[in-house]
NUKOLRO-679114 format. One line per 10 residues: number of its first residue (from 1); their letters; for each residue x, y, z of C-alpha. Coordinates in steps of 0.02 Angstrom, whole numbers, plus 32768, in hexadecimal, padded with zeros to 4 digits. Layout:
N
NUM	A	X:Y:Z ~ ...
REM end
This chain:
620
1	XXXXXXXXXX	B565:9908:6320 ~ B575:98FB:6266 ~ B4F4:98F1:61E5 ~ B4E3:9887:6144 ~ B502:992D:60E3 ~ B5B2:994E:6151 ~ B579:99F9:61B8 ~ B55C:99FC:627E ~ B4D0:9A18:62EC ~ B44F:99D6:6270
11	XXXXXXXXXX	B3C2:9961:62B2 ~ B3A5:98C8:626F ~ B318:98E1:6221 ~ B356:9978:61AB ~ B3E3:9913:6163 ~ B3AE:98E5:60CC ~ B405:98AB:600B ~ B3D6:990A:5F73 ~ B366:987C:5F3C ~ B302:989A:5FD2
21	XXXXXXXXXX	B2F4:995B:5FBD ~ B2C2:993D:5F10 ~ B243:98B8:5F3B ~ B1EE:9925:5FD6 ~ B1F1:99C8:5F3C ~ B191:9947:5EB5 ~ B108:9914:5F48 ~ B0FA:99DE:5F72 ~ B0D6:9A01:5EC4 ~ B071:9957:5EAB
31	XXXXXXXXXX	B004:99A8:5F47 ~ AFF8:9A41:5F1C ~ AF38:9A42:5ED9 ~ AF0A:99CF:5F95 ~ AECD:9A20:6024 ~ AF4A:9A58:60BB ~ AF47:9A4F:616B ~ AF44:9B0A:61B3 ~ AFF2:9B46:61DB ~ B042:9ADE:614F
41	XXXXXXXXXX	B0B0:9B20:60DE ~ B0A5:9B28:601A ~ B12E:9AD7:5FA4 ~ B1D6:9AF8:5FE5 ~ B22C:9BA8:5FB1 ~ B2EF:9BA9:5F9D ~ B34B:9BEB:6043 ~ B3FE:9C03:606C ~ B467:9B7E:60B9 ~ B46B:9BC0:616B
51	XXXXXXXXXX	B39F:9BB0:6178 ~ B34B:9B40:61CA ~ B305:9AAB:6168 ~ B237:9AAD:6171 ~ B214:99D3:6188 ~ B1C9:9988:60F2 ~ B116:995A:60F7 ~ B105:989E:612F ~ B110:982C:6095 ~ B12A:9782:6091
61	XXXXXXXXXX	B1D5:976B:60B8 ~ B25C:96F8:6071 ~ B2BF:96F8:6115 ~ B292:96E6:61BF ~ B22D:9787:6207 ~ B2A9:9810:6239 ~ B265:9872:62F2 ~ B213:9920:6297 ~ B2B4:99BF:6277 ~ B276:9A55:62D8
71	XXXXXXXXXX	B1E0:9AD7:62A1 ~ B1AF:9B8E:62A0 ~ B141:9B4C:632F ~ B16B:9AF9:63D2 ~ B0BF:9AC4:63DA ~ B098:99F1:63C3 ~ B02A:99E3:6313 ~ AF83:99C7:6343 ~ AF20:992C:630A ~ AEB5:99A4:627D
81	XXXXXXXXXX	AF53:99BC:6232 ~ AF82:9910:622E ~ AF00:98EC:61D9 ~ AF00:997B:6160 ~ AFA9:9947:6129 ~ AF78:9882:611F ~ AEE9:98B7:609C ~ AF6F:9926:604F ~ AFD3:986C:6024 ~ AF34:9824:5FF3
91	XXXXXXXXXX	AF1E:98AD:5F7A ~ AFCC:989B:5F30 ~ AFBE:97DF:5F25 ~ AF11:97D8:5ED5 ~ AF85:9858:5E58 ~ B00E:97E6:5E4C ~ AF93:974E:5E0A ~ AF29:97C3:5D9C ~ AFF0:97DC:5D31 ~ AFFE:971A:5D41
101	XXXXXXXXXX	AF5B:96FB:5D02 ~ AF84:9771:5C6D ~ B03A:972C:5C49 ~ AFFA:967A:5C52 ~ AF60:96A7:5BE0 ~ AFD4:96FC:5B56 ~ B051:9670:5B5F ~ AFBC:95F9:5B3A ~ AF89:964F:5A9A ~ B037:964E:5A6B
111	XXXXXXXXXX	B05F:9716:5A7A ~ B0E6:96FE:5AE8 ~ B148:968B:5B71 ~ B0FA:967E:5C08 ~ B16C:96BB:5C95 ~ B144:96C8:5D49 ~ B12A:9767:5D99 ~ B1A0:974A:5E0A ~ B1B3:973A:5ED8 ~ B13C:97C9:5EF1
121	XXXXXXXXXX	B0B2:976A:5ECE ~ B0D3:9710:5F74 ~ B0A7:9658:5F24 ~ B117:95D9:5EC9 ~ B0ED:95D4:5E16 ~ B0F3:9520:5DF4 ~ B164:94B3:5D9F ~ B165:94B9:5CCC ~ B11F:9554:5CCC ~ B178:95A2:5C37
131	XXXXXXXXXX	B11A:9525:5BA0 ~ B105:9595:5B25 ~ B083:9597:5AB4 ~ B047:94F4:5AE3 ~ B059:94EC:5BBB ~ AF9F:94B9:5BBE ~ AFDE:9404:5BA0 ~ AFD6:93D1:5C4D ~ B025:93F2:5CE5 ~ B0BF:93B1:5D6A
141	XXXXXXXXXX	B162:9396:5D57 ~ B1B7:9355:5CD4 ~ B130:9366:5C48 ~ B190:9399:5BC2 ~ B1D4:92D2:5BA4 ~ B20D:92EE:5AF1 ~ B2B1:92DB:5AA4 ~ B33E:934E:5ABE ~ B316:93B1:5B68 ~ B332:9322:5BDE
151	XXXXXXXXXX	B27E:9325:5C24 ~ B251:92AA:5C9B ~ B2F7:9267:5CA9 ~ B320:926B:5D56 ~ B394:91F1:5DB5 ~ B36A:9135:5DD5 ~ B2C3:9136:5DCE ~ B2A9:907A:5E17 ~ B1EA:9088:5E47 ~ B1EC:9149:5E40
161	XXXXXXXXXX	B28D:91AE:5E61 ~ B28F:91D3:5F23 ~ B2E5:927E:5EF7 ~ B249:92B5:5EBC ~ B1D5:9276:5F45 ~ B18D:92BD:5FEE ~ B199:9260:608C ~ B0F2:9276:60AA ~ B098:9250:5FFD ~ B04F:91A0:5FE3
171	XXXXXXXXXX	B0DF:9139:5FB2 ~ B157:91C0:5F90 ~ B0F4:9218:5F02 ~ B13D:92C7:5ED2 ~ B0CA:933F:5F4A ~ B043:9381:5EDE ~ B063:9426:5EA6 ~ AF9A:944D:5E7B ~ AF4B:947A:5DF0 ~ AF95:9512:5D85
181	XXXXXXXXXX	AF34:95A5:5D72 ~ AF1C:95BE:5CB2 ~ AF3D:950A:5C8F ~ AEDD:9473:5C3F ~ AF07:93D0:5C86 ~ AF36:934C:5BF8 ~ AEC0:92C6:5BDC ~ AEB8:9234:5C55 ~ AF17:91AD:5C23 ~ AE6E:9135:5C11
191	XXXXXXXXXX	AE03:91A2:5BC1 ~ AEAD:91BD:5B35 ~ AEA9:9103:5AFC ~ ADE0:9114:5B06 ~ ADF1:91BD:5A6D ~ AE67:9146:5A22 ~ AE03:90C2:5A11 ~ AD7A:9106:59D7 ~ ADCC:9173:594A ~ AE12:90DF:5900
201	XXXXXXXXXX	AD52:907D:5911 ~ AD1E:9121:58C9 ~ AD6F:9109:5812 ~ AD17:90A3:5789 ~ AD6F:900B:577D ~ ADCB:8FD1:56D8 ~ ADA5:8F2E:569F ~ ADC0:8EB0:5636 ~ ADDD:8DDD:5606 ~ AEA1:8D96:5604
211	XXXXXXXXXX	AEDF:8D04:55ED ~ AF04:8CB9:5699 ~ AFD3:8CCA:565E ~ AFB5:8D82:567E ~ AF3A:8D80:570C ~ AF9E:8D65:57A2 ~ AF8F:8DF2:582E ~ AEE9:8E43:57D1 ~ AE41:8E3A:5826 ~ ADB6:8DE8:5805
221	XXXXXXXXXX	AD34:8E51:579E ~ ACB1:8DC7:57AC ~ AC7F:8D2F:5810 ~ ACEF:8C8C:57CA ~ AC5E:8C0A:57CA ~ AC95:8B67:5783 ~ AC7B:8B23:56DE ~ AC8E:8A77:56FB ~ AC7F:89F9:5782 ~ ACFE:89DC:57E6
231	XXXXXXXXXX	AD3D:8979:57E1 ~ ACE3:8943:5730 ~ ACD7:8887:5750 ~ ACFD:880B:57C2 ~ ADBC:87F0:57E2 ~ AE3A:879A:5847 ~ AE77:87FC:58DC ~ AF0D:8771:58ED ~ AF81:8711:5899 ~ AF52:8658:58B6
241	XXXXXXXXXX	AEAD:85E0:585D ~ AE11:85F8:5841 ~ AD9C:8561:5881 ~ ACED:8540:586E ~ AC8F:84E6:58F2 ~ ACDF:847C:5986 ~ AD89:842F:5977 ~ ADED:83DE:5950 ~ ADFF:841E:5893 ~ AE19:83CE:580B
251	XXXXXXXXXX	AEC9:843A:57B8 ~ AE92:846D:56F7 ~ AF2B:845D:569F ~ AF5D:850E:5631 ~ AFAF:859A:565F ~ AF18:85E7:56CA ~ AEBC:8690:56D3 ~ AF3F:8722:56A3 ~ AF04:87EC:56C4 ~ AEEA:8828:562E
261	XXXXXXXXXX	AE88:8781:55D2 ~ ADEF:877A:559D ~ AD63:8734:55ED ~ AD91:8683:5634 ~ AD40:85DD:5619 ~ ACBE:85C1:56A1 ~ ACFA:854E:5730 ~ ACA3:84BE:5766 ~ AC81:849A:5808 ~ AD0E:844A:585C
271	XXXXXXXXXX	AD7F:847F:57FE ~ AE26:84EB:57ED ~ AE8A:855B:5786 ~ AF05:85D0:57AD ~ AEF5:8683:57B3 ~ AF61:8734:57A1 ~ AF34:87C8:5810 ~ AEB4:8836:57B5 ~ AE76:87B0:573D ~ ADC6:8792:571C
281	XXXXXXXXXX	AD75:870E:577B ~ AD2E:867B:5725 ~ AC6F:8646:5720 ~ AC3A:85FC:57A0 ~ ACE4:860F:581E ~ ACAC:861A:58D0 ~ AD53:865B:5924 ~ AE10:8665:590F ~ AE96:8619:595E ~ AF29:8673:597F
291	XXXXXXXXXX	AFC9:860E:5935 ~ B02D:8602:59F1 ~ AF81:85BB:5A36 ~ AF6D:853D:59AA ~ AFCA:847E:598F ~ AFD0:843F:58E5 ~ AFF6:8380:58E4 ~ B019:8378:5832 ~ B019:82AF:5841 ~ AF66:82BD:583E
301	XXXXXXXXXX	AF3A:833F:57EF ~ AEEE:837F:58A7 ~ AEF0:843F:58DD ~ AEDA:8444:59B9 ~ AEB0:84C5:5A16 ~ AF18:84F1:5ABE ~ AEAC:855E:5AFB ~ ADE4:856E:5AFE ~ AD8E:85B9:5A69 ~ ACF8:861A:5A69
311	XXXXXXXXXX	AC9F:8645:59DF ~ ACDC:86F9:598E ~ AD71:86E3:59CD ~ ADFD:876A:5988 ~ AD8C:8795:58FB ~ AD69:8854:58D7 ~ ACB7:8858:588E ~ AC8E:88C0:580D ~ AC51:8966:585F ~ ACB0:8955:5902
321	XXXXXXXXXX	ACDF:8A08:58F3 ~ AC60:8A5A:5898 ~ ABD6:8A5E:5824 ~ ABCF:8A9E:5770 ~ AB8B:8B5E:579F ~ ABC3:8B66:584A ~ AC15:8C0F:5884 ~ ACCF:8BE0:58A8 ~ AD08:8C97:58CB ~ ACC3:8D39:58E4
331	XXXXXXXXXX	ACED:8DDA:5898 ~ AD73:8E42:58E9 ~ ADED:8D9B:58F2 ~ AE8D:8DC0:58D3 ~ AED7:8D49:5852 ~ AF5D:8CE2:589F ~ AFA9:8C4E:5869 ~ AF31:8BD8:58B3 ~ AEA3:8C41:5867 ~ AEF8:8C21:57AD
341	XXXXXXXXXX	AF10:8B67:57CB ~ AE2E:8B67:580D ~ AE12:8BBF:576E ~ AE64:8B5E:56FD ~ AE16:8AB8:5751 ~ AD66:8B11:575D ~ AD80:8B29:568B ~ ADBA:8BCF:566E ~ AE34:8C0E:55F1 ~ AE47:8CD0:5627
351	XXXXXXXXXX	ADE2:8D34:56B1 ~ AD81:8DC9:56C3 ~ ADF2:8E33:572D ~ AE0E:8EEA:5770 ~ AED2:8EF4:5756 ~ AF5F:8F46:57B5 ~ AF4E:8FEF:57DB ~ AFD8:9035:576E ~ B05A:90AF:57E2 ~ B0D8:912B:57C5
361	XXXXXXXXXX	B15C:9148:5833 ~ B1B4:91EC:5830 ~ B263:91F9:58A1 ~ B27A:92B0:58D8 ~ B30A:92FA:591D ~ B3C9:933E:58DD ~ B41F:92EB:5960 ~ B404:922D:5938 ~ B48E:91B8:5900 ~ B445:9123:5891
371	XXXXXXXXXX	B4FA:90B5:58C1 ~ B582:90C2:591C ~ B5AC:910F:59E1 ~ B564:91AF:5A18 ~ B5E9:9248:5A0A ~ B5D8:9314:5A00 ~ B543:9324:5A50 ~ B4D7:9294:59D6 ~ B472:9201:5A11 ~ B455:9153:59D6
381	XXXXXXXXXX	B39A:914A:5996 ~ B352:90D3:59E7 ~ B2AD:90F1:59A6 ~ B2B5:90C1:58F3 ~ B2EE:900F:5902 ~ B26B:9000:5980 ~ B1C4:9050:5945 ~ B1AB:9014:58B2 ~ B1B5:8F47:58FA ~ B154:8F60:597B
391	XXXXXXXXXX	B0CB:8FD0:5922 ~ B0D6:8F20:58A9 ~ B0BB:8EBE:5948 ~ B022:8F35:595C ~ AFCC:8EFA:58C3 ~ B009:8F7C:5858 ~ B05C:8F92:579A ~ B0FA:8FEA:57B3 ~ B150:905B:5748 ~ B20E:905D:5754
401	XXXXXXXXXX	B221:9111:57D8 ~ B25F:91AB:578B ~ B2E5:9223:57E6 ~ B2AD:92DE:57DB ~ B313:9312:5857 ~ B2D7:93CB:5891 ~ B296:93F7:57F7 ~ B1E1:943D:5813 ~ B1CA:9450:574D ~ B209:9397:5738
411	XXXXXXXXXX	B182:936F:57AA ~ B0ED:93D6:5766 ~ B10A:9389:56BD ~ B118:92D9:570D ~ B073:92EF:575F ~ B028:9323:56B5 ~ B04D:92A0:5635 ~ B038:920E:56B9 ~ AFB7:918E:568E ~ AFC7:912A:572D
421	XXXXXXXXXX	AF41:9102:57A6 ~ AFB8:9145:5835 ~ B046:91A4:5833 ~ B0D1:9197:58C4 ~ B145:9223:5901 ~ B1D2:921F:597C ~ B201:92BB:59DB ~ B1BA:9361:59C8 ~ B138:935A:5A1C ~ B166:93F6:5AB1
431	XXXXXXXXXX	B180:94A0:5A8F ~ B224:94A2:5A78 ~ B27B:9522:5A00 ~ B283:9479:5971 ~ B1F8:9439:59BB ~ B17C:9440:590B ~ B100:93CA:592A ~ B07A:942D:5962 ~ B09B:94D2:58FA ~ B098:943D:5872
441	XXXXXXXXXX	AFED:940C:58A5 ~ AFA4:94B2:58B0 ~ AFE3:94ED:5806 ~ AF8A:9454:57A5 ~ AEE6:946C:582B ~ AEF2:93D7:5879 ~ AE83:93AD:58F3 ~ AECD:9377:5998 ~ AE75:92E1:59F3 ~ AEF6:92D9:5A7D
451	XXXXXXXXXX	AF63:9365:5AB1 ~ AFD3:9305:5B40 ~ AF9F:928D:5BC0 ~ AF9E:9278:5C6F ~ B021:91E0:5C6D ~ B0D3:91C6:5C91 ~ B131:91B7:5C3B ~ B0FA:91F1:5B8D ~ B09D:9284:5BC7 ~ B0CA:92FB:5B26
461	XXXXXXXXXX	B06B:926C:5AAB ~ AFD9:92AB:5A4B ~ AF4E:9277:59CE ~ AF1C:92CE:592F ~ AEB3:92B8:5894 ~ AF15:9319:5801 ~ AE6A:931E:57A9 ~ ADBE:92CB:577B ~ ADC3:9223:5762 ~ AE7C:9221:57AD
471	XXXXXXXXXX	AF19:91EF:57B9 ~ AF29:91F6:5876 ~ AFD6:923E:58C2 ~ B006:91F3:5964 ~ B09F:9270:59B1 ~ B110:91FE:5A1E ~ B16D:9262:5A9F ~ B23A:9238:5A62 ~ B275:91E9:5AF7 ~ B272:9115:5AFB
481	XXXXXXXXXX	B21C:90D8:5B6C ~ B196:918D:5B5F ~ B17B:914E:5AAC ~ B14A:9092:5AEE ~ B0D7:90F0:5B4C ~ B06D:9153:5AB1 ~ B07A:908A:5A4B ~ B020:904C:5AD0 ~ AFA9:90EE:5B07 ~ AF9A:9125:5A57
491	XXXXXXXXXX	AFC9:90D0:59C6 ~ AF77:901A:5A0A ~ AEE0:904C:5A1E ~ AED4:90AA:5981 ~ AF20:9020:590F ~ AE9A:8FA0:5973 ~ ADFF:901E:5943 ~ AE56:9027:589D ~ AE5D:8F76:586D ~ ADA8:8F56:58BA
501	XXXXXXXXXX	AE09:8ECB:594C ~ ADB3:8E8A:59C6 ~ AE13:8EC9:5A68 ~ AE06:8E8B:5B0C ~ ADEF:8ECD:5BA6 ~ AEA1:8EF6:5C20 ~ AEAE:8E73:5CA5 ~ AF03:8EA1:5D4B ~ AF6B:8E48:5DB2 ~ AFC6:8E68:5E75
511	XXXXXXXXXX	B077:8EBC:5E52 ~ B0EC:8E7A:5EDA ~ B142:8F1E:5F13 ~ B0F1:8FCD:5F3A ~ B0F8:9037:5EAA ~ B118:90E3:5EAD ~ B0AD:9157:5E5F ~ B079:9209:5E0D ~ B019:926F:5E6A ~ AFA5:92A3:5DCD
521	XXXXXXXXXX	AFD1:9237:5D3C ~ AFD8:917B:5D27 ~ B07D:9126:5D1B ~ B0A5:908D:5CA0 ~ B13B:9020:5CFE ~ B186:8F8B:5C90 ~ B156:8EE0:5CFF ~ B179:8E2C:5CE5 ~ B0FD:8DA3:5D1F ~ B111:8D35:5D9E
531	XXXXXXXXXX	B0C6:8C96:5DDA ~ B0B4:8C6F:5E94 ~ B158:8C49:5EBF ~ B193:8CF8:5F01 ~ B137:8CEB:5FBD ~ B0E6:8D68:600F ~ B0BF:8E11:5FE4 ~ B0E2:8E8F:6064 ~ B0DC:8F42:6081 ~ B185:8F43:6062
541	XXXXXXXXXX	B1A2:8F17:5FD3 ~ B1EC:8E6B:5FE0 ~ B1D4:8DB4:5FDE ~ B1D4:8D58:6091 ~ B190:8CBE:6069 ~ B12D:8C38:601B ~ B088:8C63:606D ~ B045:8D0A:60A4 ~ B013:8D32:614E ~ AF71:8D0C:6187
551	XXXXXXXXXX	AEDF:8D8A:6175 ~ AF40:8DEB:60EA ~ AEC9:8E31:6062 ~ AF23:8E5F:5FC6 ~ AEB3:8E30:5F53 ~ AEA5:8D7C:5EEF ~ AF56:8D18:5EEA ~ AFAD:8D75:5F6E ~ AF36:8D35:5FFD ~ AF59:8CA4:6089
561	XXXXXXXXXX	AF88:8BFF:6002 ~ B016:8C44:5F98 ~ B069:8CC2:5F2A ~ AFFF:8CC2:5EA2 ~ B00E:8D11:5DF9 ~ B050:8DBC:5E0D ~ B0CE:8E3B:5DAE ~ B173:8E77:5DE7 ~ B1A1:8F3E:5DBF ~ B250:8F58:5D5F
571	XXXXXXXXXX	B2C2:8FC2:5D84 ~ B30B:9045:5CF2 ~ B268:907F:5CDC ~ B291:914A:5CC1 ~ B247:918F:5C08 ~ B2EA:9177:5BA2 ~ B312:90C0:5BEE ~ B2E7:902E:5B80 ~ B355:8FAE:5BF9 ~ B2A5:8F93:5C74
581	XXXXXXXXXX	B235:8F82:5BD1 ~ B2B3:8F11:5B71 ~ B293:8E9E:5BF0 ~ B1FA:8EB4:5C1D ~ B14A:8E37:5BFB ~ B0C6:8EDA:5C03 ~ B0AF:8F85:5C56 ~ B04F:8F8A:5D01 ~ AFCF:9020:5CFF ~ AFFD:9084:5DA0
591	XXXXXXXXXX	AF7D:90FA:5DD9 ~ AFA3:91AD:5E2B ~ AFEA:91A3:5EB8 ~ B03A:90F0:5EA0 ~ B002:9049:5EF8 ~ B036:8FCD:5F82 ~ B073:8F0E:5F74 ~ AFED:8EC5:5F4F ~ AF79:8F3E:5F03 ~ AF43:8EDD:5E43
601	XXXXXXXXXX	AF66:8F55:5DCE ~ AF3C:8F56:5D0F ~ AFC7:8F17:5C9D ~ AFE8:8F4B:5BE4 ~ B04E:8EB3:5B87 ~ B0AF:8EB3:5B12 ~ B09D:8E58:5A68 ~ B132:8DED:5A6F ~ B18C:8D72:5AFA ~ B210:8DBD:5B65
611	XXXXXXXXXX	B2B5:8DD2:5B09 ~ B305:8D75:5BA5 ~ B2D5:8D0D:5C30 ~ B2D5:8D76:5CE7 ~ B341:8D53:5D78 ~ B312:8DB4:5E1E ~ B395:8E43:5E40 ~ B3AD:8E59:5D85 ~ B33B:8ED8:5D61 ~ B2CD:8EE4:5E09
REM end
């Protein structure tokens, strides 16, 4: 027979590659301070080529176990030395994670790159072990989601790429890998938006009065009670006459009651004049007639009624909607349209407002292409045509977004002479070799709110005060649809608390297919709603019908009647895909470990329509 190493009449067992010599001679010398079954031998000594190989003390093995090479002895080990060398591998392992627990220690405090022992230490070492300065950002795979090292790219990743699942974790989540020794788990994805929130409640607010021109999209510093009644005096809610008493009317011949006029002549009773939508009723008018319900016979002078009048009739008393005083809005409203169009009928020339939070967004990165098709190794940004709109859509004043590239100097200096509220990065966020963000951060002593969070994707975003009294940096990871993720975990709930809004509470609703999810962190998939009209949910993850099955429990609008309201999960949901969110309505919150058709989850919209409608098989 003829060994792995070519020579004859070896056994089995003694065959073995240089690797595994050297492995069995770093475990003898790892050993060497354990205690040792009687009989055993010390680390090996060189010998000539003819002698017999002594067996290597049982290890764990990366092969298949090999039958035992002869001894010195014929005799069978007894079980004392069994167990004398089993505490002997106890020994070395508890050795082997003492050196991990060193490495990973140093490579926190930034003295040097973690790097795993190696195989001797009998135990994988986990996936993104080798962070840097920063690995106590969270752990799992794929956590490094910032621009230019392809994290969390993976495949297809429909409802969580299958590539990365286990068969036997809840809906295909990636098998949990554990907790890290040495390593802080980021900040749950609730709690993130919860610091958000309350650093931006935690500034005093600027305020001040403006002219209602310049007051759309700022909140409401104090209650908008009206000034006048409204409406002031009694008015015509109709085109048509105004008639006092029973008919038929007598027609008063002039050109009627315009909007605008002062006050009429009094009317007297049976009597009729015509009247203009919003004009002031006449003295003593009892109702109006609409002009379709009325017949004029203009022989005599006569006005008819087609229809029966009763008294008040399409005439808005003055009052209807409020009273001089009366609270109209409360502080915190955000100043829309309608809200301008109140205040200038309640009186008011300007407001007393909080205004926009005023953001600057800074584009990092050498690799970006402002126009034209990628080439050599550059990328389209898609980030600054998109941040700054939708930070706008946020509530917030915008700067236009400066390109620093990898320039950590460019960046310090940016930070410095800001006077935003907020200030927005792309990229840089890891701890990557142009990665400056948080060597940025420490050199100006910022204080960091949020180091990472416990969501995917976006997992690399952070928080930070730059100093007292602000401005606030949010760090958006660099990939698409990761960045979408820190807006929304982030930068929303720190522009609300900012601008003193009034938020409200998520809602949830079923989501019509099961949902794969992380097993740690919470995943944010683009949706689109649905009304009723998809069928039945099922644990498969498709639509069989108009009504459900009886004695299904799924939770309201998926039970025995109908569809109901629901979401449907997109497709093209992987961190640098904007295709899923383009389309999308909102962002279901998934929690670890995913969820079933069904299940209501919480759902994240977004401040604008969708930019097209949705046709099943498009994006689902």
């Amino acid at each position: 027979m003829t060994g792995r190493g070519g020579s004859t009449g070896r056994p089995p067992a003694a065959a073995k590659s240089p690797a595994g010599d050297a492995a069995a001679d770093a475990r003898s010398t790892k050993s060497a301070g354990s205690p040792r079954p009687a009989g055993s031998r010390g680390p090996a000594e060189p010998r000539g080529p003819a002698e017999p190989r002594e067996p290597a003390e049982p290890r764990e093995p990366a092969a298949p176990p090999q039958p035992p090479g002869p001894t010195k002895s014929s005799e069978p080990p007894k079980p004392a030395d069994a167990e004398a060398r089993r505490a002997a591998e106890l020994a070395a392992e508890a050795e082997a994670d003492e050196e991990r627990a060193v490495a990973q220690a140093l490579a926190l405090v930034g003295r040097q790159p973690y790097r795993d022992p190696g195989p001797d230490s009998g135990r994988d070492s986990g996936p993104g072990r080798n962070q840097g300065r920063r690995s106590g950002r969270g752990p799992g795979p794929g956590r490094n989601q910032g621009r230019r090292s392809g994290r969390d790219q993976g495949g297809d990743q429909r409802y969580g790429s299958p590539s990365d699942s286990a068969p036997d974790s809840p809906l295909g989540s990636p098998p949990d890998p554990g907790p890290t020794p040495g390593r802080t788990r980021a900040t749950q994805w609730g709690e993130a938006r919860a610091v958000a929130a309350r650093a931006g409640r935690g500034v005093p607010p600027r305020t001040g009065r403006v002219p209602l021109d310049h007051a759309l999209g700022h909140v409401l510093a104090e209650p908008l009670a009206a000034l006048t009644d409204l409406p002031s005096f009694d008015t015509s809610a109709m085109d048509g006459w105004a008639v006092a008493g029973p008919g038929p009317w007598k027609v008063r011949e002039n050109e009627g009651v315009l909007a605008g006029h002062a006050s009429p002549d009094p009317l007297p009773d049976g009597d009729a004049v015509r009247i203009a939508t919003g004009a002031r009723i006449p003295a003593d008018a009892t109702a109006v007639i609409r002009s379709e319900h009325a017949l004029a016979d203009e022989a005599k002078g006569l006005l008819y009624a087609q229809r029966q009048v009763s008294p008040g009739q399409d005439i808005r008393p003055r009052g209807q909607e409020c009273r001089s005083g009366e609270q109209l809005l409360p502080v915190g409203t955000l100043v829309t349209p309608a809200v301008l169009g109140l205040a200038a009928a309640a009186g008011y020339d300007e407001l007393f407002t909080r205004p926009r939070p005023r953001v600057d967004v800074l584009v990092l990165g050498d690799e970006l292409l402002t126009a034209g098709l990628p080439h050599d190794g550059l990328i389209r940004d898609a980030l600054g045509p998109m941040i700054g709109p939708w930070l706008h859509a946020l509530g917030a004043e915008v700067s236009a977004p400066r390109r620093l590239g990898d320039d950590a100097e460019a960046l310090r200096q940016a930070l410095v002479v800001s006077e935003a509220d907020l200030v927005i990065t792309t990229g840089g966020t890891a701890a990557g070799p142009v990665d400056h963000v948080h060597p940025v951060l420490d050199d100006l002593g910022a204080e960091l709110l949020v180091d990472g969070v416990a969501v995917r994707p976006g997992h690399p975003m952070l928080l930070a005060r730059l100093r007292a009294g602000g401005p606030y940096l949010v760090g958006l990871p660099g990939n698409p649809l990761a960045a979408v993720s820190g807006l929304l975990t982030l930068a929303e709930p720190l522009l609300n608390g900012l601008a003193g809004r009034v938020v409200q509470d998520l809602y949830r609703v079923p989501v019509r297919d099961d949902v794969h999810g992380h097993p740690h962190d919470t995943r944010l998939v683009p949706v689109v709603h649905r009304t009723g009209d998809a069928g039945e949910f099922t644990r498969s993850g498709t639509a069989t019908g108009l009504t459900p099955g009886p004695g299904r429990a799924d939770g309201p609008g998926v039970g025995t009647g109908g569809g109901g309201d629901h979401v449907v999960p997109l497709h093209y949901n992987g961190p640098a895909m904007l295709r899923g969110i383009a389309a999308a309505d909102g962002l279901a919150v998934v929690e670890p470990g995913g969820v079933r058709s069904g299940t209501e989850v919480e759902i994240l919209d977004l401040p604008w329509a969708p930019a097209m409608p949705w046709a099943e098989g498009c994006f689902t």
